[in-house]
N, C-alpha and C positions, 0 to 999 in steps of 0.2 A: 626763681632759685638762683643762689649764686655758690662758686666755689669757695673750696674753706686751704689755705696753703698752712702747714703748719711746722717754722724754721727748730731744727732741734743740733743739737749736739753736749753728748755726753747726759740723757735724759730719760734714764730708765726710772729715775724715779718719780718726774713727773707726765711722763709720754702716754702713760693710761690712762690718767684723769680726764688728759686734755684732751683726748680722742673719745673719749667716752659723753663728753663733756657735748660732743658735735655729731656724735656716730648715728646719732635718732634722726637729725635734723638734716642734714645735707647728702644730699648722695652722690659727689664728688667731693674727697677728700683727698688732699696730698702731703707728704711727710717730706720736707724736705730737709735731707740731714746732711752736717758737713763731717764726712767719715767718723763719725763717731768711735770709741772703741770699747764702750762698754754695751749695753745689752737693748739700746734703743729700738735700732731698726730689728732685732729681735721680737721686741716686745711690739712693736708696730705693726709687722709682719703680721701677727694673730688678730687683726682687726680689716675689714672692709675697706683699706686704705691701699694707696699708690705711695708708694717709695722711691724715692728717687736720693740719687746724693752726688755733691759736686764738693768741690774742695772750697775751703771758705778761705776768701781774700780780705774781705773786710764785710760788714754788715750791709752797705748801701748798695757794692757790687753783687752779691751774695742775692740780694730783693732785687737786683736789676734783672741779673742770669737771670732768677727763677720766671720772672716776670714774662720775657723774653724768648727761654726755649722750653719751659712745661707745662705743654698746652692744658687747657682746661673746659669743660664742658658746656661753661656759661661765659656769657660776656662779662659777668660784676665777680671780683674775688674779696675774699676777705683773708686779713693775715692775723694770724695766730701764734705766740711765742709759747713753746712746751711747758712754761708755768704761768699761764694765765688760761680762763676758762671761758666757754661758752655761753650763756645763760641762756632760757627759752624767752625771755620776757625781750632781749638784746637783739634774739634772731629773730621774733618777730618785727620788730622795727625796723633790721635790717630789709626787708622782704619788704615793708611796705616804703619805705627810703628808694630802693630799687629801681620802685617803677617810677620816681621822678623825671623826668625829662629836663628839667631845670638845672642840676647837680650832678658832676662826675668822680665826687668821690664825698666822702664823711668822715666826722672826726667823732672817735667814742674816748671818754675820759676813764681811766683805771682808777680801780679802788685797789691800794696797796690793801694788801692780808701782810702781817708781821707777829710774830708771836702768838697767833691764834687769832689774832683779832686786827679789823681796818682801824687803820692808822687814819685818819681823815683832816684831820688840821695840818699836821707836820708836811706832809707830803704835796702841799700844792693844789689841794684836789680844789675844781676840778684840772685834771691833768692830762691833756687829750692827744691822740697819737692819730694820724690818718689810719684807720681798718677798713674802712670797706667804700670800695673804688671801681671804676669803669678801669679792666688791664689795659688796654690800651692810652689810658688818658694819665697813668701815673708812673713816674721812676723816682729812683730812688739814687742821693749823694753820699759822699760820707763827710759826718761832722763828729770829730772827735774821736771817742766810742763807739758810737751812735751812729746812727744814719739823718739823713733831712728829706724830707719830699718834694717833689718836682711835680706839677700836674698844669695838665693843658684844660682850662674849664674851671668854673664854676665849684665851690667846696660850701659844706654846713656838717651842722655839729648835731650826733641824737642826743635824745636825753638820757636811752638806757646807758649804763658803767658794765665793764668788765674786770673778774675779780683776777688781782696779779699775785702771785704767794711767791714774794721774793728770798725764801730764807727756808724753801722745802729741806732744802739738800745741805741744810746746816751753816752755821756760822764760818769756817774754816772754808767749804767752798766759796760763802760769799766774799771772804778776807782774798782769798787767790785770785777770784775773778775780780774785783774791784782793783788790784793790783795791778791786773792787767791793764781794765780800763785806764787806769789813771796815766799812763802813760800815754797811751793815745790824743787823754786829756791833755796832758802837758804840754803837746805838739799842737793841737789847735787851741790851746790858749795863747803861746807865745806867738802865733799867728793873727788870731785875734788881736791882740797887745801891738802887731809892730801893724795893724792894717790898717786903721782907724780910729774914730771916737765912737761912742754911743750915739744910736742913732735915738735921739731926745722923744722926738715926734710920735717914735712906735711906742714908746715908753710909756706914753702919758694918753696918746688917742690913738691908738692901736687899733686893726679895723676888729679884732678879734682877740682873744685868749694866748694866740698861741704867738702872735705877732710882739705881744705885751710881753710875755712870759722871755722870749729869747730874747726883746732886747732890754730885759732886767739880769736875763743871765751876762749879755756883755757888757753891763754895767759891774756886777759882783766881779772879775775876771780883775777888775780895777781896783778896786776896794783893798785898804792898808786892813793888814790882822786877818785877810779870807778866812782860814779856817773860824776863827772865834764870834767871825762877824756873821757867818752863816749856822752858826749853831745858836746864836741869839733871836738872828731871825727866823728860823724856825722852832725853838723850841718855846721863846716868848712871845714874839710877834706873830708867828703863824697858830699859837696854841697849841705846841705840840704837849706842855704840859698838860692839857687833857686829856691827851692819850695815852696819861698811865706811865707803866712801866718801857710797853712799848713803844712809847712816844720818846720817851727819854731814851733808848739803847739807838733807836732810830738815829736819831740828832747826834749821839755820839759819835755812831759809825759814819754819820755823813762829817762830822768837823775829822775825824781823821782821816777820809777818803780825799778830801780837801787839800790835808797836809801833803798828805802823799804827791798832790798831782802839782803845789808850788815848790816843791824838794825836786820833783823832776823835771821844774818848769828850771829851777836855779842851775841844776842840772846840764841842762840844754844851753843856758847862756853862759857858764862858764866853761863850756866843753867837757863835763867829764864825762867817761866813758864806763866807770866804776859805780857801781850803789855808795851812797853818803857812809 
């Protein structure tokens, strides 16, 4: 068996699912919320789960703390974000992943949900994020927005996905939250930009997915037109015209999510202090 951690803030509207989602399967569960102020740790409360809440610093610190000071039942945890879900077909592969001796931690690939439906070209898939790990063998950086993973041992990838429903809580939240992001962004891009080149090597014979995958992203960070350039390449090169309606709003929010973050990359190098 292993623990299930799961990061919320401001997530009444997806905190049930995703606890519902795990509630059958694991019998250490933990909630960990960064002061929320709407009805989360309410709605979490009413379930077989441990609550805990710390102030959030950034996302990488935030997986470090939790890692760190709330203890857990088992040696292997798994991490959970309050709009992504569990599947039974996912936890069992985790369980038998587990008893490897070989491997201290694994990478599960997400399946966006958007509009009702998985987005699957547009989005990179597969798309893999470290979930389920030996606590002691893994910490957590911050890159960007985001966070990065640090692990001491051995890594592999399952084959089960896990389902991510980016756009529960409406367009408007994701508009504010992306806003946010992009700033962060803006900050490790122009750090990116002044650190080095592309590392060519990862690019082209990558030991892995994920190896590949970032150093294409510090190759895009380069590229004249970003925004246009990455709404080309995913909405033609990656096929995101197959996925419909939703594939098209997808690629759009991501070419403006883009704009935003080289408006406050120009931002940052001409010093202003003011929105454009």
């Amino acid at each position: 068996m292993f623990s299930i951690y799961i990061l919320t803030y401001n997530e009444e509207v997806e905190i049930a699912g995703c606890i519902e989602s795990v509630s059958s399967l694991s019998d250490d569960i933990i909630v960990v919320d960064s002061y929320s102020s709407d009805r989360t740790v309410e709605i979490a409360q009413q379930y077989d789960v441990r609550v805990v809440q710390h102030v959030f610093e950034s996302h990488g610190r935030q997986r470090t703390w939790m890692l760190q000071e709330v203890p857990t039942q088992h040696e292997w945890v798994y991490l959970l974000e309050a709009d992504e879900r569990m599947t039974p077909e996912l936890f069992a592969e985790c369980l038998q992943a587990q008893e490897s001796s070989e491997y201290i931690g694994y990478y599960v690939a997400e399946r966006v949900m958007f509009m009702g439906r998985w987005i699957r070209h547009c989005t990179q898939y597969p798309r893999y994020q470290m979930r389920l790990f030996r606590k002691d063998k893994v910490w957590f950086t911050d890159y960007g927005h985001t966070e990065r993973e640090v692990f001491d041992g051995a890594t592999e990838f399952l084959k089960e996905t896990y389902p991510h429903y980016t756009s529960g809580k409406g367009f408007s939240r994701w508009l504010e939250k992306h806003n946010r992001y992009s700033t962060d962004e803006a900050k490790e891009t122009l750090a990116q930009l002044e650190k080095g080149d592309v590392n060519w090597q990862k690019l082209f014979f990558g030991k892995s997915e994920v190896e590949r995958r970032r150093a294409l992203k510090d190759l895009s960070l380069r590229l004249p037109f970003r925004p246009l350039t990455r709404f080309f390449y995913m909405y033609f090169l990656l096929g995101g015209f197959l996925d419909g309606r939703a594939g098209l709003t997808w690629c759009i929010l991501q070419l403006f999510y883009e704009y935003f973050i080289t408006l406050k990359v120009w931002e940052l190098r001409h010093g202003q202090t003011r929105p454009i």
